[in-house]
LOMARKE-86082 format. One record per residue (C-alpha): residue number from 0; x, y, z. Coordinates in nm, 4 decimals. Layout:
residues N
<num:NUM	xx:X	yy:Y	zz:Z>
...
//
This chain:
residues 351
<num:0	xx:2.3477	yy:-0.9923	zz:-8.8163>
<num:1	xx:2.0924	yy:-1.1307	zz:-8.5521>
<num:2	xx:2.1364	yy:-0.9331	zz:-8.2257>
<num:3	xx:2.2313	yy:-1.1629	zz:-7.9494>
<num:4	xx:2.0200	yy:-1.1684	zz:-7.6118>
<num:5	xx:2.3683	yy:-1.1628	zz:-7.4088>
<num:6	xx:2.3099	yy:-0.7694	zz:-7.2530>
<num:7	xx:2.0610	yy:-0.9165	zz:-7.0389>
<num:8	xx:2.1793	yy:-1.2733	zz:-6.9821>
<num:9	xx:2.5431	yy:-1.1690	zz:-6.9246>
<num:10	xx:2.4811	yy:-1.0227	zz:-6.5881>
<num:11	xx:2.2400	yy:-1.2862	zz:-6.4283>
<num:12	xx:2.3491	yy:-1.4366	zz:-6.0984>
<num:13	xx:2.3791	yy:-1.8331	zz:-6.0785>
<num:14	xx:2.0447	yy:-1.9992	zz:-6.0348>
<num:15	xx:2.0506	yy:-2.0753	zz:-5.6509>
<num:16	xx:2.0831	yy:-2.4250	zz:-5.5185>
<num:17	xx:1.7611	yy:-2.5902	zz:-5.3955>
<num:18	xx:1.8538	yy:-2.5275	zz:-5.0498>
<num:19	xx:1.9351	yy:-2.1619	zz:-5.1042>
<num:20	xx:1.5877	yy:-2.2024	zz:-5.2580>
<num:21	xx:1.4061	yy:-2.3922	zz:-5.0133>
<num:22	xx:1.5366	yy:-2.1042	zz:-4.7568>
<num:23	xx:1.4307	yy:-1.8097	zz:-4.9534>
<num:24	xx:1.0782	yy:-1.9681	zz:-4.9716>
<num:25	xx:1.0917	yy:-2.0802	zz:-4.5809>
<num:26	xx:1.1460	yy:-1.6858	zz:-4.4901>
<num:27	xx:0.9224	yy:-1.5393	zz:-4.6844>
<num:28	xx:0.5928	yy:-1.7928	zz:-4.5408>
<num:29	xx:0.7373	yy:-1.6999	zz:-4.2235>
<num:30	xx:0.6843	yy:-1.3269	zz:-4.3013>
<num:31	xx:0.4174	yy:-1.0999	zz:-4.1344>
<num:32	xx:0.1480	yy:-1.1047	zz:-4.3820>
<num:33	xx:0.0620	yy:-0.7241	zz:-4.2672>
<num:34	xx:0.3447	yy:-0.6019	zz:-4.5237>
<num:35	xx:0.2111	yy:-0.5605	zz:-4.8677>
<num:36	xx:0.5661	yy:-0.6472	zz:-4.9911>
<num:37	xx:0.5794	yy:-0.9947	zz:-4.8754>
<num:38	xx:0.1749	yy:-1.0465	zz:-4.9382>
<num:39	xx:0.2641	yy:-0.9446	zz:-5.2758>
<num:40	xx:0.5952	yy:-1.1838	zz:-5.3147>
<num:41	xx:0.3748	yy:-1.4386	zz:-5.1357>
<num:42	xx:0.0971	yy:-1.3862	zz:-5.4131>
<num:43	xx:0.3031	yy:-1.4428	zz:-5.6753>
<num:44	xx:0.4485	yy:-1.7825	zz:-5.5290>
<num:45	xx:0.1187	yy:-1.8586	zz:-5.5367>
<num:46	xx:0.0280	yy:-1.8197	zz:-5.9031>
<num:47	xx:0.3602	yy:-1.9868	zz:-5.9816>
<num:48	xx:0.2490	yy:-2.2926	zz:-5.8393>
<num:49	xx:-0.0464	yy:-2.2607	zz:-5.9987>
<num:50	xx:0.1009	yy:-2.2292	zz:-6.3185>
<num:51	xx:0.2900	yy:-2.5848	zz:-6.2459>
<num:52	xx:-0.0624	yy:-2.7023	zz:-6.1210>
<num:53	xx:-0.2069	yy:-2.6250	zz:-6.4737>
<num:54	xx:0.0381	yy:-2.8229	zz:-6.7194>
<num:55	xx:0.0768	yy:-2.5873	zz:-6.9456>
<num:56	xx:0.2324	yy:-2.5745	zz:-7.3004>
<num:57	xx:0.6056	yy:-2.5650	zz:-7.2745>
<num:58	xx:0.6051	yy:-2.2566	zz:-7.4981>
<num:59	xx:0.3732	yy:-2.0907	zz:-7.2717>
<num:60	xx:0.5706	yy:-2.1535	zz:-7.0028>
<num:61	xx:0.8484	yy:-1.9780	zz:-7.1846>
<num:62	xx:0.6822	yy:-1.6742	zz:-7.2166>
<num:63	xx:0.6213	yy:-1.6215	zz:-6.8610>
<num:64	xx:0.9604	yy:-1.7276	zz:-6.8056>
<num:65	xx:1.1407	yy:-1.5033	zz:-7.0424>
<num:66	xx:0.8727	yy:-1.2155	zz:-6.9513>
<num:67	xx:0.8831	yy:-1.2370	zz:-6.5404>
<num:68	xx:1.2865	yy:-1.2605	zz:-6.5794>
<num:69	xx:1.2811	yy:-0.9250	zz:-6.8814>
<num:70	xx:1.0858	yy:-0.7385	zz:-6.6010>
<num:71	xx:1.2513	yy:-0.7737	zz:-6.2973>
<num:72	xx:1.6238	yy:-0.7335	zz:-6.4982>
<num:73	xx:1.4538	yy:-0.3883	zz:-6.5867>
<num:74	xx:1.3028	yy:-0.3024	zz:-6.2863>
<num:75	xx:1.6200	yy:-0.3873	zz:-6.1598>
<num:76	xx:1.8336	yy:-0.1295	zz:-6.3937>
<num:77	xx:1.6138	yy:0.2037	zz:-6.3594>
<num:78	xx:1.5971	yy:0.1451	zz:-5.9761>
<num:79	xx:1.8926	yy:0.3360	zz:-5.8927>
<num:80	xx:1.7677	yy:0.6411	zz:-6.1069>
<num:81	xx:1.4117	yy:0.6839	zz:-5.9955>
<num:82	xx:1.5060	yy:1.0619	zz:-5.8437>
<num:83	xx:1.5847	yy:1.1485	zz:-6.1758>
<num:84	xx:1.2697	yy:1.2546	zz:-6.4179>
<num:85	xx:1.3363	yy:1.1035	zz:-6.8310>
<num:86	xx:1.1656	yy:1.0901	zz:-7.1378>
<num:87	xx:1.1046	yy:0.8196	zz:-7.4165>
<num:88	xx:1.2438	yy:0.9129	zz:-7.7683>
<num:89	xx:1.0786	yy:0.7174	zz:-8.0339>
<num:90	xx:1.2105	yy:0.7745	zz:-8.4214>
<num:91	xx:1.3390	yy:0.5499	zz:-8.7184>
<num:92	xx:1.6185	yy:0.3706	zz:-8.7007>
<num:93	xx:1.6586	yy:0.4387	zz:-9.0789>
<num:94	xx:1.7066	yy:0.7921	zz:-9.0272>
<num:95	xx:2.0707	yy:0.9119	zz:-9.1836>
<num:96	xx:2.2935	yy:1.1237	zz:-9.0115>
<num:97	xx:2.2676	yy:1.4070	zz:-9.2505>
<num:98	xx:1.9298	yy:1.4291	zz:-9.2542>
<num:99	xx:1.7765	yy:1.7263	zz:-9.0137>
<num:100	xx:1.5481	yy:1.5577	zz:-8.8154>
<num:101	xx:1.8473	yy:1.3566	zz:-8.7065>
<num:102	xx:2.0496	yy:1.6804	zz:-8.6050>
<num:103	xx:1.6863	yy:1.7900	zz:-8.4198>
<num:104	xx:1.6958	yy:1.4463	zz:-8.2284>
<num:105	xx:2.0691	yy:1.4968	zz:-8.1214>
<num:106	xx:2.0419	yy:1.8701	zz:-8.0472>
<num:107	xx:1.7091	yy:1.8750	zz:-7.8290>
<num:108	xx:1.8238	yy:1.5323	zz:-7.6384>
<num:109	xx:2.1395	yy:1.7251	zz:-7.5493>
<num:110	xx:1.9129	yy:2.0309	zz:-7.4457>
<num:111	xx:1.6421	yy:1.8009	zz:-7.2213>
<num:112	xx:1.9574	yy:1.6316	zz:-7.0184>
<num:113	xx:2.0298	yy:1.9643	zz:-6.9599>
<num:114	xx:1.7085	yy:2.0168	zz:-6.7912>
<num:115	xx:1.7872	yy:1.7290	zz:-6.5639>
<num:116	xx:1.6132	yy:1.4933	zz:-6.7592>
<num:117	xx:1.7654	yy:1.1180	zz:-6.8665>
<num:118	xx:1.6653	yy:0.9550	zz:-7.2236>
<num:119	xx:1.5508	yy:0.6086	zz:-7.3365>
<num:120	xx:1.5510	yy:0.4900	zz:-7.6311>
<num:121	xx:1.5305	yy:0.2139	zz:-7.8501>
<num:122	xx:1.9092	yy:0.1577	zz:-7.8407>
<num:123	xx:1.9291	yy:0.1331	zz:-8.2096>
<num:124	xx:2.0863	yy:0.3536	zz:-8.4627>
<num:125	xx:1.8938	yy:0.6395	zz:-8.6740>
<num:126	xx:1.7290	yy:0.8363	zz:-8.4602>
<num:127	xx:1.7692	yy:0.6901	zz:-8.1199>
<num:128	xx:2.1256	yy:0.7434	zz:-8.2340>
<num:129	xx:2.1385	yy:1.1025	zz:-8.2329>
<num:130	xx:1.9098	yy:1.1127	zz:-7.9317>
<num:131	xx:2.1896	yy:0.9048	zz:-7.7146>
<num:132	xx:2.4753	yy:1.0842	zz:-7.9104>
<num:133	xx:2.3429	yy:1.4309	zz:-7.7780>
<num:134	xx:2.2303	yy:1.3456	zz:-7.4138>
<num:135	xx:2.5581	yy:1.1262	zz:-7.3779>
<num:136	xx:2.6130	yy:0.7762	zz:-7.2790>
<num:137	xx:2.5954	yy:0.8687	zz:-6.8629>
<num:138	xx:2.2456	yy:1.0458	zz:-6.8986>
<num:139	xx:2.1060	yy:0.7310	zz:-7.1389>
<num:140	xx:1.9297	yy:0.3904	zz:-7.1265>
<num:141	xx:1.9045	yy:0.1594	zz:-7.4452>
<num:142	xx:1.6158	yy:-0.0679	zz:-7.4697>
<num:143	xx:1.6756	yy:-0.2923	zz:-7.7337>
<num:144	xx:1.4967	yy:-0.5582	zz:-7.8793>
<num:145	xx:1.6018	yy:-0.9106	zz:-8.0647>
<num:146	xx:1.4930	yy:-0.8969	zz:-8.3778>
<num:147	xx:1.6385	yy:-1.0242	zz:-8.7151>
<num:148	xx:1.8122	yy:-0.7263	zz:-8.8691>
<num:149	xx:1.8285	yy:-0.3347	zz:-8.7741>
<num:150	xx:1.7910	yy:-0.3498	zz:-8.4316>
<num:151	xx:2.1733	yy:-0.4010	zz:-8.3046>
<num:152	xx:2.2337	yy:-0.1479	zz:-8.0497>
<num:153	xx:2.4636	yy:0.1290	zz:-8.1734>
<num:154	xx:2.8125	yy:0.2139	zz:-8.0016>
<num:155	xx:2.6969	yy:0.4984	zz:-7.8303>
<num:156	xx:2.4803	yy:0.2982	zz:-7.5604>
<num:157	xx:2.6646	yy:-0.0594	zz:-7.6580>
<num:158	xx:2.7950	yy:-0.2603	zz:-7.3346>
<num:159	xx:2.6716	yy:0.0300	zz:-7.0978>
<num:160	xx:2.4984	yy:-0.1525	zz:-6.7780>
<num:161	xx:2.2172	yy:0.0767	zz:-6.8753>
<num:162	xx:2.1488	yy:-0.1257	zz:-7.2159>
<num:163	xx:1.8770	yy:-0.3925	zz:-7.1644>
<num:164	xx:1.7824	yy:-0.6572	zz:-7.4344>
<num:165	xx:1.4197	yy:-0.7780	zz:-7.4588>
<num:166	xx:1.3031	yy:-1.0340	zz:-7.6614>
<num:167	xx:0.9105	yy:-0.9348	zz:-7.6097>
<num:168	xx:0.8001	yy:-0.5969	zz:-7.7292>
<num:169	xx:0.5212	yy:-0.6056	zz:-7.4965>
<num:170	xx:0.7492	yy:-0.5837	zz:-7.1649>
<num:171	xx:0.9740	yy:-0.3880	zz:-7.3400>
<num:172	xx:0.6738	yy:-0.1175	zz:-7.4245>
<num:173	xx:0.6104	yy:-0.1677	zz:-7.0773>
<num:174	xx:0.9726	yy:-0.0080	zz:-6.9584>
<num:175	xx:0.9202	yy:0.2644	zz:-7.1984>
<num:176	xx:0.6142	yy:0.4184	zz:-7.0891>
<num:177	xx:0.6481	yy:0.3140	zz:-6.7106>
<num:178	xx:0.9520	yy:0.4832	zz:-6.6864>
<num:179	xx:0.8668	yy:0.8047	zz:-6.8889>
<num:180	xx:0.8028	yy:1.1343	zz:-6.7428>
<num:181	xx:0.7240	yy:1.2589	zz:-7.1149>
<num:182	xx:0.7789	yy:1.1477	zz:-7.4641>
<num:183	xx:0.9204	yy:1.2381	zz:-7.7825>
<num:184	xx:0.8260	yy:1.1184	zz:-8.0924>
<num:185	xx:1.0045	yy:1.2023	zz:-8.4224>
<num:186	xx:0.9456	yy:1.0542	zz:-8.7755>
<num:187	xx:0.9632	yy:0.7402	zz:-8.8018>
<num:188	xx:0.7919	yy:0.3771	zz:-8.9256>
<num:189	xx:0.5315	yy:0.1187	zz:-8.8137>
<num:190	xx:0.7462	yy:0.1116	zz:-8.4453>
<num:191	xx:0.7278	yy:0.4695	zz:-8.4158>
<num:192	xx:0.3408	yy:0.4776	zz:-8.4858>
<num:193	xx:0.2606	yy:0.1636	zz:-8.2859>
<num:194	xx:0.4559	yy:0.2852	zz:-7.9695>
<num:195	xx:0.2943	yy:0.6519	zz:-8.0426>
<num:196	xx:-0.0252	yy:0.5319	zz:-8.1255>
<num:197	xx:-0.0362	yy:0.3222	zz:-7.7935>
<num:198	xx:0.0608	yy:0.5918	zz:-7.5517>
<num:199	xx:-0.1515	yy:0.8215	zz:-7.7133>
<num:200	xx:-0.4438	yy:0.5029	zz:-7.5996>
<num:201	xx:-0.3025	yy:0.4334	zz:-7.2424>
<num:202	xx:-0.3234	yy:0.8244	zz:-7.2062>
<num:203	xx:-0.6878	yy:0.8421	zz:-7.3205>
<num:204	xx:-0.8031	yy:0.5748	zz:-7.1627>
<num:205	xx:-0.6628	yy:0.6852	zz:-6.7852>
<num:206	xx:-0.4670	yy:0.3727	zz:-6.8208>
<num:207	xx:-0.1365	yy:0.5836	zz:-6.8099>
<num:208	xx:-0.0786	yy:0.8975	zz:-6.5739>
<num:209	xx:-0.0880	yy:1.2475	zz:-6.7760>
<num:210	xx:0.2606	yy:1.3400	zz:-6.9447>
<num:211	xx:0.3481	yy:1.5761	zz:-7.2348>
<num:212	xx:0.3707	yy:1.3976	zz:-7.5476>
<num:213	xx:0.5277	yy:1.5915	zz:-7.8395>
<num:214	xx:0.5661	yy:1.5403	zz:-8.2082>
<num:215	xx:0.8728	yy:1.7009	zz:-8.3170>
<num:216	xx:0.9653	yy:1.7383	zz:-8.6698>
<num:217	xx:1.2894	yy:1.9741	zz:-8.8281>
<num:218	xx:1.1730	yy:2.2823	zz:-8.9841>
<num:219	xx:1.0085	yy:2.2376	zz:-9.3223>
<num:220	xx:0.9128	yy:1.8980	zz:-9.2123>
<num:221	xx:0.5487	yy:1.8243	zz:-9.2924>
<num:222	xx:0.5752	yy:1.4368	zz:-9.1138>
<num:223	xx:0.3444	yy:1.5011	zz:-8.8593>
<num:224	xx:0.1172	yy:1.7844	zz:-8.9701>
<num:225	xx:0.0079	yy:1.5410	zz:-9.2467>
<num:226	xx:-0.0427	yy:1.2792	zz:-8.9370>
<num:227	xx:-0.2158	yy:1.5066	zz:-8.7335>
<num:228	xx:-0.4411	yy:1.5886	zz:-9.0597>
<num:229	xx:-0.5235	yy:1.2136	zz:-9.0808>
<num:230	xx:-0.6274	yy:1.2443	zz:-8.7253>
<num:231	xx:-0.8256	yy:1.5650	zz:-8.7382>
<num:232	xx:-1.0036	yy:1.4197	zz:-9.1050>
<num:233	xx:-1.0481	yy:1.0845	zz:-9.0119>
<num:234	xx:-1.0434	yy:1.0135	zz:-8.6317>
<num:235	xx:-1.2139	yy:1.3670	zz:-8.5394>
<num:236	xx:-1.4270	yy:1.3557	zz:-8.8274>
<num:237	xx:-1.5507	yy:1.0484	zz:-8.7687>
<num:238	xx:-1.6420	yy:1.0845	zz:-8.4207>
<num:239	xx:-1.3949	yy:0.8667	zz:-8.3091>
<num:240	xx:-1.2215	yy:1.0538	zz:-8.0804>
<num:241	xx:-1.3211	yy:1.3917	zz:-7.8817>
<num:242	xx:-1.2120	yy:1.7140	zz:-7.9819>
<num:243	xx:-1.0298	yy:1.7583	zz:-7.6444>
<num:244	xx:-0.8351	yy:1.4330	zz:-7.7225>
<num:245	xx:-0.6399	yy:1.6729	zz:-7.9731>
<num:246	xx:-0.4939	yy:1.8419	zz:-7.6238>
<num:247	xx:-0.3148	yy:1.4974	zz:-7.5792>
<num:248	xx:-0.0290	yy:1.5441	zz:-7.7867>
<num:249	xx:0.1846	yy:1.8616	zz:-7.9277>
<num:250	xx:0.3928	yy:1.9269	zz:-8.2709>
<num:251	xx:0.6836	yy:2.1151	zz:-8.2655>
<num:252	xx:0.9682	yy:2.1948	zz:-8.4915>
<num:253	xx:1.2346	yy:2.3164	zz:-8.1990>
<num:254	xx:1.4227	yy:2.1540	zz:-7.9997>
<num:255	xx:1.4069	yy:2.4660	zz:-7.7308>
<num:256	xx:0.9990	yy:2.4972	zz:-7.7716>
<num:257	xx:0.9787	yy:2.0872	zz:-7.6764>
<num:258	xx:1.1908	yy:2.1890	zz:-7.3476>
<num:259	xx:1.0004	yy:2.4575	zz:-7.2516>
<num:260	xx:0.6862	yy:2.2838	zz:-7.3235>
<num:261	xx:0.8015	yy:1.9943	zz:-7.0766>
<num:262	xx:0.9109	yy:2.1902	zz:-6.8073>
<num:263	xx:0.6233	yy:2.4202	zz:-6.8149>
<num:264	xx:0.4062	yy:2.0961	zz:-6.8228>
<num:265	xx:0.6230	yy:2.0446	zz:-6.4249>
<num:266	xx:0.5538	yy:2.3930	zz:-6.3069>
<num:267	xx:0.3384	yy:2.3603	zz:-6.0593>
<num:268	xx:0.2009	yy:2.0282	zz:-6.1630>
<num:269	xx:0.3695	yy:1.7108	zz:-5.9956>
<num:270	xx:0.2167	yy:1.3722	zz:-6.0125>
<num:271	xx:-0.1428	yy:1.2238	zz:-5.9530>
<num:272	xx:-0.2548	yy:0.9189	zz:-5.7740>
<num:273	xx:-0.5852	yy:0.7701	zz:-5.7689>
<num:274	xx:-0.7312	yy:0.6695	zz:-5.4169>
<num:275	xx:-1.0790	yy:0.4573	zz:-5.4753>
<num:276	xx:-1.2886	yy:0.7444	zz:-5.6084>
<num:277	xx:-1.0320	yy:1.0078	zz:-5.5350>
<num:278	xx:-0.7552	yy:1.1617	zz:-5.7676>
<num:279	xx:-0.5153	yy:1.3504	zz:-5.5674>
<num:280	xx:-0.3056	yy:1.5336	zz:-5.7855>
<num:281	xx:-0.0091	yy:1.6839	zz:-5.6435>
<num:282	xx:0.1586	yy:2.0229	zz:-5.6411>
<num:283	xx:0.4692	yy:2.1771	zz:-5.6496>
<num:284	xx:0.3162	yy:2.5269	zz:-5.5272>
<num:285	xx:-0.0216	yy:2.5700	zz:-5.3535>
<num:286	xx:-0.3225	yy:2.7277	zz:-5.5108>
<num:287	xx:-0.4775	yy:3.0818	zz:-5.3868>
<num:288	xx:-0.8352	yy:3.0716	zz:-5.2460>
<num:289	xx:-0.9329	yy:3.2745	zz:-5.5101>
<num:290	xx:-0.7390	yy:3.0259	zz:-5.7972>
<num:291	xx:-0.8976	yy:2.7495	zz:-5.6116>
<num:292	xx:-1.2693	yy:2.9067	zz:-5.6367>
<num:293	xx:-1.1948	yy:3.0035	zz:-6.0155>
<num:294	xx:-1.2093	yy:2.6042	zz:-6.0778>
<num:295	xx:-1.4883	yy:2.5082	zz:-5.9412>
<num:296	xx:-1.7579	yy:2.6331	zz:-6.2986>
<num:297	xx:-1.5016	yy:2.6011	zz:-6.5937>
<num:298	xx:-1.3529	yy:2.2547	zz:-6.5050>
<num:299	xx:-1.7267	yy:2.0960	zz:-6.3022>
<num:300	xx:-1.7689	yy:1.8982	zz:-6.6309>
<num:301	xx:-1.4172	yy:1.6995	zz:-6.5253>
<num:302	xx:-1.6452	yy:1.6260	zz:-6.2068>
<num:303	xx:-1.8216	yy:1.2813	zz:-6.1043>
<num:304	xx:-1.9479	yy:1.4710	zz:-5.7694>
<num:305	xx:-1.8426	yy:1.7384	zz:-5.5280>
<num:306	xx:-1.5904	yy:2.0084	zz:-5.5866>
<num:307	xx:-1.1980	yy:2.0502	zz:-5.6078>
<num:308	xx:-1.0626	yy:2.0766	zz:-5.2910>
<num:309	xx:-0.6838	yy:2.1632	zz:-5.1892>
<num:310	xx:-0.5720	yy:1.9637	zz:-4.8673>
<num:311	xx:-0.2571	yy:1.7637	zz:-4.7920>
<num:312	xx:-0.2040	yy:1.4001	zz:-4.8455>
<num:313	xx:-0.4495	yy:1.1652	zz:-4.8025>
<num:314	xx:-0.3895	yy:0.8882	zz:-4.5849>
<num:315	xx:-0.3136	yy:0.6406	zz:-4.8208>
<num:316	xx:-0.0305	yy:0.8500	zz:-4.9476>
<num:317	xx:0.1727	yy:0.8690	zz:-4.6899>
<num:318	xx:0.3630	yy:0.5378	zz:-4.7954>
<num:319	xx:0.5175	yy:0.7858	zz:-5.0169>
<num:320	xx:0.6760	yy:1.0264	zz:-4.7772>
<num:321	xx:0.9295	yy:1.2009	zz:-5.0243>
<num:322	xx:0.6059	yy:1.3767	zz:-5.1539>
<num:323	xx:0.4349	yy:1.4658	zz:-4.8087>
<num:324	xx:0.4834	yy:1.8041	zz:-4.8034>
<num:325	xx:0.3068	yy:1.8697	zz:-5.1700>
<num:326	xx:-0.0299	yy:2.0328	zz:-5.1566>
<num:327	xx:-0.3051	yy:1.8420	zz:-5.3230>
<num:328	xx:-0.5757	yy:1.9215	zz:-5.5490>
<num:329	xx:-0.8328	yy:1.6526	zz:-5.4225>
<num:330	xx:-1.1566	yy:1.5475	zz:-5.6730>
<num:331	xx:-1.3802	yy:1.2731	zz:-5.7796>
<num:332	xx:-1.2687	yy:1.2447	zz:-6.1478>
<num:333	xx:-1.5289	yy:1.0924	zz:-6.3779>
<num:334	xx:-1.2437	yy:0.8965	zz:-6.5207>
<num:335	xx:-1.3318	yy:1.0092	zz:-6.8982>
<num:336	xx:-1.2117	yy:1.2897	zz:-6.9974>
<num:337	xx:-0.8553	yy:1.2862	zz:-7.0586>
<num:338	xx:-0.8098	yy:1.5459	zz:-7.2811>
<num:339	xx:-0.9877	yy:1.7610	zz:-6.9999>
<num:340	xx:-0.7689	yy:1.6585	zz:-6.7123>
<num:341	xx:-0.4593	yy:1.7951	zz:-6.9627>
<num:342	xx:-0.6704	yy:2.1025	zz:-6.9860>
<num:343	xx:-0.6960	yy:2.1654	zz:-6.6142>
<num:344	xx:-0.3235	yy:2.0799	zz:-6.5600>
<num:345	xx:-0.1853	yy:2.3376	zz:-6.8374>
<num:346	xx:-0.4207	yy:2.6003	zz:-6.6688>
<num:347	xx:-0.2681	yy:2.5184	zz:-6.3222>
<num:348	xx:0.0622	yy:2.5256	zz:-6.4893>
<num:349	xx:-0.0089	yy:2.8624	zz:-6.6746>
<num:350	xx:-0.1335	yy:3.0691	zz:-6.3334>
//
């Protein structure tokens, strides 16, 4: 039976009047323009008129419709839990219950909420099953997508405000890798290998910050050391990807290794954010003069100029004041070498 879209129509307020309307647009022109807030809101009035201005197709107008209103219902959902760090599980919703890789899913999602983390999945049954049935319904999100068969969220994560409905994979991609800390892929179909194939690309490409990803299979499972053998004969062989783009993702057959992994991934290492040239990435611990000198020769190649320096926030960070008191590790990255920048954070992580 075709899923309906009512999870995230159901909770929508009343369109407002056109006075209510003609207020809300009235105070926001009348806002400072020195907050980036209202510039922003004020930018996108802008490109809505412009999309009335350029008579588009009705069906395009649909999808930016449907899209803009998809977005801010998510945004909208994972606000309140932003303090809390969570991880994408991707797997097949075909997946049986008696089949191990199911039991892995259930036991190692019950084990990462224990961490602290929060899951997302897919919302379906199979494996995102088992991951919602082991972290529990309070510690999970569903997001769910219409589609024709198969895709019906399951009664673990059914009806739970924390279920969202998209009719567009590309916003709901979007929510899934936004929203991620670190991912979790098990075996699965074409989904599972165009959502893992993807975040493997917005990792590579810098487009996405670093996270762990991990391939985790049951034991005696060959799923993804025959995919990673595709990769190393075909990909790596071919010269299509770098050898330290192997560093991008892990494959692991326990559901205690894949914690560990993540949390070691968090030791020291926090978050990074790109000023102009600059990526500051954050710390949870500072570095020792002499760890900070041991940097500078076997990590230069990550360099577009200068050195690493340690220092606290840069000026531009301190619209984030939650994470003021981190140290920094302060370089010009060249930008290319993702698989590098992993490098350099599992050797901060590992000191």
């Amino acid at each position: 039976m075709k899923p309906s879209g009512k999870p995230l129509a159901a909770r929508e307020r009343p369109a407002p009047s056109k006075a209510e309307v003609l207020d809300q647009i009235s105070t926001l022109l009348d806002s400072p323009d020195d907050d980036l807030r209202t510039s922003l809101m004020k930018e996108l009035l802008g490109n809505l008129l412009k999309l009335h201005e350029a008579h588009l197709d009705l069906l395009d107008l649909k999808i930016v419709n449907r899209a803009v209103k998809e977005l801010r219902y998510a945004f909208g959902v994972f606000q309140r839990y932003r303090d809390r760090r969570k991880i994408s599980i991707f797997g097949s919703a075909r997946t049986p219950s008696g089949d191990p890789n199911y039991q892995l899913a259930s036991h190692f999602a019950r084990a990462i909420v224990e961490a602290g983390f929060m899951v997302i999945t897919g919302g379906a049954d199979g494996i995102m099953r088992a991951a919602q049935e082991g972290a529990g319904r309070d510690h999970s999100f569903g997001v769910n997508i219409l589609l024709p068969s198969e895709q019906g969220p399951n009664d673990v994560i059914a009806d739970d405000p924390k279920l969202i409905t998209f009719k567009y994979f590309f916003t709901r991609k979007l929510m899934f890798q936004k929203e991620a800390d670190a991912i979790a892929l098990f075996p699965g179909g074409f989904g599972t290998h165009d959502e893992g194939f993807e975040i493997l690309t917005l990792t590579q490409t810098g487009k996405s910050d670093p996270q762990p990803i991990i391939c985790l299979q049951a034991p005696g499972c060959d799923y993804w050391d025959e995919w990673a053998s595709f990769i190393r004969k075909q990909l790596l062989g071919r010269r299509l990807i770098s050898d330290d783009d192997l560093s991008l993702f892990t494959i692991m057959d326990s559901a205690e290794a894949a914690v560990d992994h993540i949390l070691q991934f968090y030791r020291r290492y926090h978050s990074i954010r790109y000023v102009g040239r600059l990526l500051s990435m954050r710390l949870t611990t500072p570095l020792s003069p002499d760890q900070l000198e041991a940097l500078q020769e076997p990590f230069s190649d990550l360099l577009a100029e200068g050195c690493f320096c340690q220092r606290g926030p840069l000026p531009e960070e301190l619209d984030e004041p939650a994470l003021e008191h981190l140290p920094r590790l302060v370089f010009t990255f060249n930008r290319r070498s993702a698989g590098r920048l992993r490098q350099l954070i599992d050797h901060l992580n590992s000191l």
